[in-house]
Each structure stands twice: as structure tokens, then as C-alpha cells.
DOLUMGU-915270 format. One line per field, with one value per atom (N, C-alpha, C): residue number from 1; atom name; residue in three letters; z, y, x. Coordinates in nm, 3 decimals, m for minus. Last residue first. Layout:
BEGIN
i	c(NUM,...)
at	c(CA,...)
aa	c(ALA,...)
w	c(Z,...)
v	c(Y,...)
u	c(X,...)
This chain:
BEGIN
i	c(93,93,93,92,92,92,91,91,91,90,90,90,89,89,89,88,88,88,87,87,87,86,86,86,85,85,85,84,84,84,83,83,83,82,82,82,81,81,81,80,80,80,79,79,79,78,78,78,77,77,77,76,76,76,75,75,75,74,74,74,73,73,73,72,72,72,71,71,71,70,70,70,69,69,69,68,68,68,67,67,67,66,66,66,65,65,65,64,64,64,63,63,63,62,62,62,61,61,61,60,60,60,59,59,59,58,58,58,57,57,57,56,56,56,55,55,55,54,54,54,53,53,53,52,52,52,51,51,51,50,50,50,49,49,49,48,48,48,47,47,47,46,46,46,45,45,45,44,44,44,43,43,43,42,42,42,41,41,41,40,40,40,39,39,39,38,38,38,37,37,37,36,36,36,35,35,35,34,34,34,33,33,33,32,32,32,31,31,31,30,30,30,29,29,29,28,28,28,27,27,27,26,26,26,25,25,25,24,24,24,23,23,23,22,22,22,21,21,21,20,20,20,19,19,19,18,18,18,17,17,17,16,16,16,15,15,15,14,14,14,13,13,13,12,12,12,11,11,11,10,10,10,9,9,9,8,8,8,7,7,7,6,6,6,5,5,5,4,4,4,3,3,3,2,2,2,1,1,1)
at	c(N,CA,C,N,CA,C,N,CA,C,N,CA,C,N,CA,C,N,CA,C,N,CA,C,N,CA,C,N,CA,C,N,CA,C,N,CA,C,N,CA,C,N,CA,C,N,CA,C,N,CA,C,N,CA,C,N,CA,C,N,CA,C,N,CA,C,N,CA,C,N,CA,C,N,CA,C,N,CA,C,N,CA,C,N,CA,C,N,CA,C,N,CA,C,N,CA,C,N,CA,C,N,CA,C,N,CA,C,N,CA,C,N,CA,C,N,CA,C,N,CA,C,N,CA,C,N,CA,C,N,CA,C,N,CA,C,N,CA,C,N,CA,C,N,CA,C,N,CA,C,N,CA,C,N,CA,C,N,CA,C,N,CA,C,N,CA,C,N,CA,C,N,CA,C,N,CA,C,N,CA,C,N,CA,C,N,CA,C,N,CA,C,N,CA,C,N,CA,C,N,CA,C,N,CA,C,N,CA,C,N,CA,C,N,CA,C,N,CA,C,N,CA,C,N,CA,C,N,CA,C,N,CA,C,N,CA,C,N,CA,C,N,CA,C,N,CA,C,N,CA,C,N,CA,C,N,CA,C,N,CA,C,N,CA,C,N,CA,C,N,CA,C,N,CA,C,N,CA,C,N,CA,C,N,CA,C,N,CA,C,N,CA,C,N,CA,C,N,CA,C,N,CA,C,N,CA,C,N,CA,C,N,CA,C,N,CA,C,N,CA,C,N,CA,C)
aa	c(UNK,UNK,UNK,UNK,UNK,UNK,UNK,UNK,UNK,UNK,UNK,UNK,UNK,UNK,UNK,UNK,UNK,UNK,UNK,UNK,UNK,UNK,UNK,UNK,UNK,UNK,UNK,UNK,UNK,UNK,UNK,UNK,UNK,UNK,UNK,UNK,UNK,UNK,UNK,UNK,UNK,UNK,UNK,UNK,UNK,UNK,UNK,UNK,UNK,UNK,UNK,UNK,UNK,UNK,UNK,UNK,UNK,UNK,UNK,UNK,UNK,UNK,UNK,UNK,UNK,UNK,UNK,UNK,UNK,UNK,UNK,UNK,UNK,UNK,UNK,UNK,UNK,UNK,UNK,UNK,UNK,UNK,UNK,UNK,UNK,UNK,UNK,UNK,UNK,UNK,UNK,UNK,UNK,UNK,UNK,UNK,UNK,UNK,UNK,UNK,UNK,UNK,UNK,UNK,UNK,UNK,UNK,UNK,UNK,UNK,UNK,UNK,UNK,UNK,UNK,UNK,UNK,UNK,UNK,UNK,UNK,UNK,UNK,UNK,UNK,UNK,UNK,UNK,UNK,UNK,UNK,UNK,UNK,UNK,UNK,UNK,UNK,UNK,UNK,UNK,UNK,UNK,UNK,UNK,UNK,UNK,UNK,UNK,UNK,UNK,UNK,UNK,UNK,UNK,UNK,UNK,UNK,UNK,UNK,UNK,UNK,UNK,UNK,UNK,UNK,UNK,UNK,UNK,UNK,UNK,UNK,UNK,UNK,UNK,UNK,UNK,UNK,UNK,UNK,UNK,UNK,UNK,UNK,UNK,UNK,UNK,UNK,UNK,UNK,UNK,UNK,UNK,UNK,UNK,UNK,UNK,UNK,UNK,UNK,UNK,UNK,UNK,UNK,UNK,UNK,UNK,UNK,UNK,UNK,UNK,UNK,UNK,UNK,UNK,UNK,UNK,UNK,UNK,UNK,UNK,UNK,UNK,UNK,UNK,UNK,UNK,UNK,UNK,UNK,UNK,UNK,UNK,UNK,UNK,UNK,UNK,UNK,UNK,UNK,UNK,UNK,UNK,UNK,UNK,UNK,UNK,UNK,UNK,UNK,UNK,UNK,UNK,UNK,UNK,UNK,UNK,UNK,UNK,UNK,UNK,UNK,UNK,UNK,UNK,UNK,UNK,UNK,UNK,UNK,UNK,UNK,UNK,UNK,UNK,UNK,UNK,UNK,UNK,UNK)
w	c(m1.373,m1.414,m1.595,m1.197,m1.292,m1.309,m0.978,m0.988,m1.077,m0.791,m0.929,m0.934,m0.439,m0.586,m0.685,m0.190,m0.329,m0.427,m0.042,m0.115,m0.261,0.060,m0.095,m0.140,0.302,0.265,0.149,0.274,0.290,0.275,0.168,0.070,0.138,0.383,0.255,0.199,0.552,0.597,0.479,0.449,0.481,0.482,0.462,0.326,0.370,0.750,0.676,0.510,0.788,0.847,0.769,0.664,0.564,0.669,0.801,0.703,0.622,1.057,1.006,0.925,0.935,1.004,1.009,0.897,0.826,0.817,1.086,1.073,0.939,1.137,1.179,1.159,0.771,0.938,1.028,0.649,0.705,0.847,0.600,0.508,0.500,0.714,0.777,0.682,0.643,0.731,0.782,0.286,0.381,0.497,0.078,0.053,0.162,0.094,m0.020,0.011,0.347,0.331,0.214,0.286,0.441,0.339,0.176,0.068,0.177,0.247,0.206,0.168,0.279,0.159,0.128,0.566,0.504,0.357,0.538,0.662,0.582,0.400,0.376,0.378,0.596,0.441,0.386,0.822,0.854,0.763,0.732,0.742,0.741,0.729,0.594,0.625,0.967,0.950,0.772,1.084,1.160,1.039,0.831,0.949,0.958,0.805,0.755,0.838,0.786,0.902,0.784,0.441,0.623,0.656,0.321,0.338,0.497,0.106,0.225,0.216,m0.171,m0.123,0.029,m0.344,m0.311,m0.242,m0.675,m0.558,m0.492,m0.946,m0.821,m0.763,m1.091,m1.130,m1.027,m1.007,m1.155,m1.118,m0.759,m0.775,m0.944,m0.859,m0.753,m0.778,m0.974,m1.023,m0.993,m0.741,m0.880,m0.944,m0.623,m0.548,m0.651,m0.799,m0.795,m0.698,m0.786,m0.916,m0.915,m0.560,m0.525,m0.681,m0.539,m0.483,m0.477,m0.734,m0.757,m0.711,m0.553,m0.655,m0.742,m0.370,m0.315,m0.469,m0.549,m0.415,m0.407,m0.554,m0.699,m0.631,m0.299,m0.360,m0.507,m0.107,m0.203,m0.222,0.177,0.040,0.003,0.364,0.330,0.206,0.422,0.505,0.545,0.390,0.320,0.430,0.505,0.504,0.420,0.553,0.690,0.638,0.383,0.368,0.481,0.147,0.278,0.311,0.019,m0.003,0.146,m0.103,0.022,0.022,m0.270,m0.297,m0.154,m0.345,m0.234,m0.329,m0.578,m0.485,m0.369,m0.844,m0.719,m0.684,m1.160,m1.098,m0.949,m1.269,m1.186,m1.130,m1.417,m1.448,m1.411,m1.544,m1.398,m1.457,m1.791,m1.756,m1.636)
v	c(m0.761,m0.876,m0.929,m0.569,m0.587,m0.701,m0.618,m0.539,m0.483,m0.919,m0.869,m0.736,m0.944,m0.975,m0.890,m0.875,m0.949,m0.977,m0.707,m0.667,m0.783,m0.757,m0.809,m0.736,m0.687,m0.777,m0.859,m0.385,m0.484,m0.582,m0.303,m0.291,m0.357,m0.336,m0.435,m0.431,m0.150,m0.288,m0.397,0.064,0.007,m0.126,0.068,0.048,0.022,0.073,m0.062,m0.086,0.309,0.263,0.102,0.483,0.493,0.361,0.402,0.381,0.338,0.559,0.398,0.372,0.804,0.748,0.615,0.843,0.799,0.776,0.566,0.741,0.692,0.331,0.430,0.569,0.161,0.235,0.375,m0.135,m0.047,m0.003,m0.431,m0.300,m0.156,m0.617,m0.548,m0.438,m0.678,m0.611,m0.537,m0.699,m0.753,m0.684,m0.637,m0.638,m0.670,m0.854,m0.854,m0.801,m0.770,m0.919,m0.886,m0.537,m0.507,m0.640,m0.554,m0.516,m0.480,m0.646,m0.725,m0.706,m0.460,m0.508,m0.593,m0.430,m0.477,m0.503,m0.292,m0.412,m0.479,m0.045,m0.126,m0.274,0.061,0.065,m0.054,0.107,0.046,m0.064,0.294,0.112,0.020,0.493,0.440,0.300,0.550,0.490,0.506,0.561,0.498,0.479,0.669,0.724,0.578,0.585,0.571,0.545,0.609,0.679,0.688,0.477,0.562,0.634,0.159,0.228,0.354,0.052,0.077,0.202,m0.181,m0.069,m0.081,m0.316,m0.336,m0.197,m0.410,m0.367,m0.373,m0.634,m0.620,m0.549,m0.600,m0.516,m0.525,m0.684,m0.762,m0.676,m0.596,m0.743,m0.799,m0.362,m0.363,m0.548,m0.407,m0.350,m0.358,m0.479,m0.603,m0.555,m0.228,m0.315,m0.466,m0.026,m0.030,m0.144,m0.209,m0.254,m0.155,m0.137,m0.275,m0.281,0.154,0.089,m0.073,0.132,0.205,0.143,0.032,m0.086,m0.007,0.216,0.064,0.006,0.390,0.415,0.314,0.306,0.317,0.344,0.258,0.158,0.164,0.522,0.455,0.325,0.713,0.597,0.521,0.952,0.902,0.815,1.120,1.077,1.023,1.170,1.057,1.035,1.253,1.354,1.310,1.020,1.126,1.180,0.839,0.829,0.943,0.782,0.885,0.906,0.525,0.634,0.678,0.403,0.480,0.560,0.158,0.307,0.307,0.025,0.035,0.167,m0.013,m0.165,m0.163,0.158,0.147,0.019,0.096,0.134,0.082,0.344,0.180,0.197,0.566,0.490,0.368,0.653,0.641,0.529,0.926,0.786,0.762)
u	c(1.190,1.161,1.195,1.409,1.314,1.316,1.573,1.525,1.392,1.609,1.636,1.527,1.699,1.628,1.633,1.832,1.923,1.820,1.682,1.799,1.876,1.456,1.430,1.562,1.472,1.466,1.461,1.512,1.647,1.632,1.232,1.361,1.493,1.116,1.060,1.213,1.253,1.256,1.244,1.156,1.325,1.316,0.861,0.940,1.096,0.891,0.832,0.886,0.945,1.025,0.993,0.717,0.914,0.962,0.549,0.573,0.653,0.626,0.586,0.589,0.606,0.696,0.724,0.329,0.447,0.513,0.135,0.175,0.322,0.059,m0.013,0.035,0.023,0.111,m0.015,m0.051,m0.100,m0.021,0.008,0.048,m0.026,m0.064,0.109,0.104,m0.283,m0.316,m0.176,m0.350,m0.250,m0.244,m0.492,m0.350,m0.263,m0.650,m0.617,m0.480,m0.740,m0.747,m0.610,m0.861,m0.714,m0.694,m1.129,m0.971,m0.831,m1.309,m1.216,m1.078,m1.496,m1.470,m1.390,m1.463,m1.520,m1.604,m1.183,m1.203,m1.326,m1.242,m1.179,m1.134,m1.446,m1.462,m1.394,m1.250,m1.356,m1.394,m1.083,m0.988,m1.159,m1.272,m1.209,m1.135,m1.307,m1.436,m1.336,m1.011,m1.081,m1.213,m0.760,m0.808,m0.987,m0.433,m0.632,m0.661,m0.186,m0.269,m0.400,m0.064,m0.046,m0.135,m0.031,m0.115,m0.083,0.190,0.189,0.103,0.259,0.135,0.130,0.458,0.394,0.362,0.567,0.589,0.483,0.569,0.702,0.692,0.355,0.487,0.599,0.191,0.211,0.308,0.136,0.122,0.238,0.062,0.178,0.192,m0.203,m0.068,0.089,m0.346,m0.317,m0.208,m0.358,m0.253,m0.261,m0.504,m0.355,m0.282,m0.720,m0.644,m0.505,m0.786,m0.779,m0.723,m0.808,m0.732,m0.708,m1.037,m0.920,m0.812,m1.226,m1.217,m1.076,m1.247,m1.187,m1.132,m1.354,m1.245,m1.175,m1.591,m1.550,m1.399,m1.707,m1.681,m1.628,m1.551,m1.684,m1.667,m1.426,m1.425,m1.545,m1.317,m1.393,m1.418,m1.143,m1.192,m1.352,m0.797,m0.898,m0.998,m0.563,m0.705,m0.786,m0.440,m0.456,m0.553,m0.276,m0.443,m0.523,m0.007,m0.034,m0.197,0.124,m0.028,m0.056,0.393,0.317,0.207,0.550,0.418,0.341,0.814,0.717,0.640,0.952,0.978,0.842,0.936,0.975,0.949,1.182,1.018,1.064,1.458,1.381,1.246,1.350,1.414,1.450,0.995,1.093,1.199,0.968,0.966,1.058)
């Protein structure tokens, strides 16, 4: 068992290079998850005909077009950022 649940989940998407609609609907109840549990979902380097997938399902909408890096780097640099800004909130609910 994790002893604080995280604040961010980075899904590294580089050799995803390709998504269904059983895909999306995965990813769209881990970001209801993230929703109910206090964190949130940084998507890295999805690659061009998967953001496509994504773009039109709606599901950028849902979780938010800032929550996509172009590399990981980006990424980690966005989870810093989430995590100073939410430095003073309560860790669990």
C-alpha cells in the first residue's frame, strides 16, 4: 500500500501509437479517479495520430489541454509546478 497517494500521475505516451475507444474510455475513468482522489494526469509526448484520438473524443476537453508535455522533461517540470502550487493543501481528504 502507497503511504501518501500521489498529487500527479505521469503517463509517459512515446510508444503509444495507437488508441481505441476501450483506450480512451480507460483513460477517461483513470482521470474521474484522479478527480475523486486529489490528483491529477500529465499526459508525455503523445505522439500526433493518438492526441488526434483524443482531440476528438473529447477527452484533451476533459482533462485539460495544460495536461499534455511534449517530452518528459516537461512533464516532471509541470508536476513541480502542480506540487508548489497546491503546497499548502491538505494531503488527504
Amino acid at each position: 500500500m502507497i503511504a501518501r497517494k500521489p498529487k500527479v500521475l505521469i503517463l509517459r505516451m512515446r510508444n503509444v501509437t495507437n488508441v481505441d475507444a476501450s483506450g480512451i474510455r480507460v483513460l477517461e475513468e483513470l482521470a474521474d479517479e484522479g478527480e475523486q482522489n486529489g490528483y491529477i494526469l500529465v499526459f508525455s509526448a503523445v505522439q500526433r495520430k493518438v492526441y488526434r484520438v483524443m482531440r476528438q473524443t473529447g477527452f484533451t476537453e476533459k482533462v485539460g489541454r495544460g495536461h499534455f508535455a511534449g517530452d518528459i522533461f516537461k512533464a516532471l517540470e509541470m508536476d513541480e509546478e502542480h506540487l508548489k502550487s497546491n503546497a499548502g493543501a491538505p494531503r488527504d481528504r
